[in-house]
N, C-alpha and C positions, 0 to 999 in steps of 0.2 A: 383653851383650844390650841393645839399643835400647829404649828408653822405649816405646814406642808396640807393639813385641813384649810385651815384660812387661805390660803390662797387658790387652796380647789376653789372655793365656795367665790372665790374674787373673780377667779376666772368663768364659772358658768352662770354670775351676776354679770359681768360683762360684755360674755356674748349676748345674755337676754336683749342687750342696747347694742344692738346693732349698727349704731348709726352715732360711733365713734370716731374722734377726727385727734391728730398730731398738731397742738396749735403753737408748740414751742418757740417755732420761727416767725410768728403774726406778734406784733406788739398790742393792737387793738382788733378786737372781733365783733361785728352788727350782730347780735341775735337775733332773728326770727321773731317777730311776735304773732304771740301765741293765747288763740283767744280758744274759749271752750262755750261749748251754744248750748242750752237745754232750751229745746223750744225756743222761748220770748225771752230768757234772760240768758247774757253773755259774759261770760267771767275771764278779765283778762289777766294774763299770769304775770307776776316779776319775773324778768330774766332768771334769777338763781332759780324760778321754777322749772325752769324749761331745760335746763343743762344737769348733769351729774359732772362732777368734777375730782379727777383723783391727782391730777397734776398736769401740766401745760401741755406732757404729751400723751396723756388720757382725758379725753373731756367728750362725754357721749351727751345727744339728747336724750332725758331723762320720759322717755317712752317706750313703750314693747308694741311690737306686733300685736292683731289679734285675729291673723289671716283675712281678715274682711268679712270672717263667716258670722253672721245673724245673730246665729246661735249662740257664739261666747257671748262673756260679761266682759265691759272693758270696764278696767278698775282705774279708778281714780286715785295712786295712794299720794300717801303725806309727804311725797317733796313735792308735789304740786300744790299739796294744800298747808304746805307751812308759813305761809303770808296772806293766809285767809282768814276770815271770822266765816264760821257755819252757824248758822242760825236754823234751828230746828222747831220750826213754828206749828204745833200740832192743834193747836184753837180752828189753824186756817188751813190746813192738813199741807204746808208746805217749806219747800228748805229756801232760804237765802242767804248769799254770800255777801262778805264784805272786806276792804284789807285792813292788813292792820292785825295778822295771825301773830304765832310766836315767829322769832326774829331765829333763833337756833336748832 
């Protein structure tokens, strides 16, 4: 891929996360904790889930919009679920989480 492609695609991955911050001048940052609800079970994230990190003065939360409309899907992708175990229980027609995902 050409320089000048990879950084299109950096840039309009970027703006997807809107909610990017300059942290180069903070020594220590509190994350947010960040829980996710289905129903009756609550899955709480490790901080490296909750952040994208490209360097101290790019660090966005690692979420997108979904306008709030009904109608979309909000997806769930794999830097949220990279310190999870998915447990795909089809005997009892249901999903469960656990930690303890892949580490990289």
């Amino acid at each position: 891929m050409d320089p000048a492609h990879h950084l299109a695609e950096r840039i309009q991955f970027v703006s997807l996360l809107n909610t990017c911050y300059n942290l180069e001048r903070y020594g220590n940052v509190t994350l947010p904790k960040v829980v996710l609800q289905f129903e009756e079970i609550k899955v709480d994230l490790e901080p490296s889930a909750v952040i994208w990190r490209d360097s101290d003065s790019q660090v966005c939360l690692a979420f997108a919009g979904n306008d709030n409309d009904p109608d979309k899907l909000t997806i769930i992708g794999n830097h949220q679920q990279r310190t999870l175990n998915v447990l795909y229980d089809i005997q009892e027609n249901k999903v469960e989480f656990g930690i303890g995902g892949c580490t990289n």
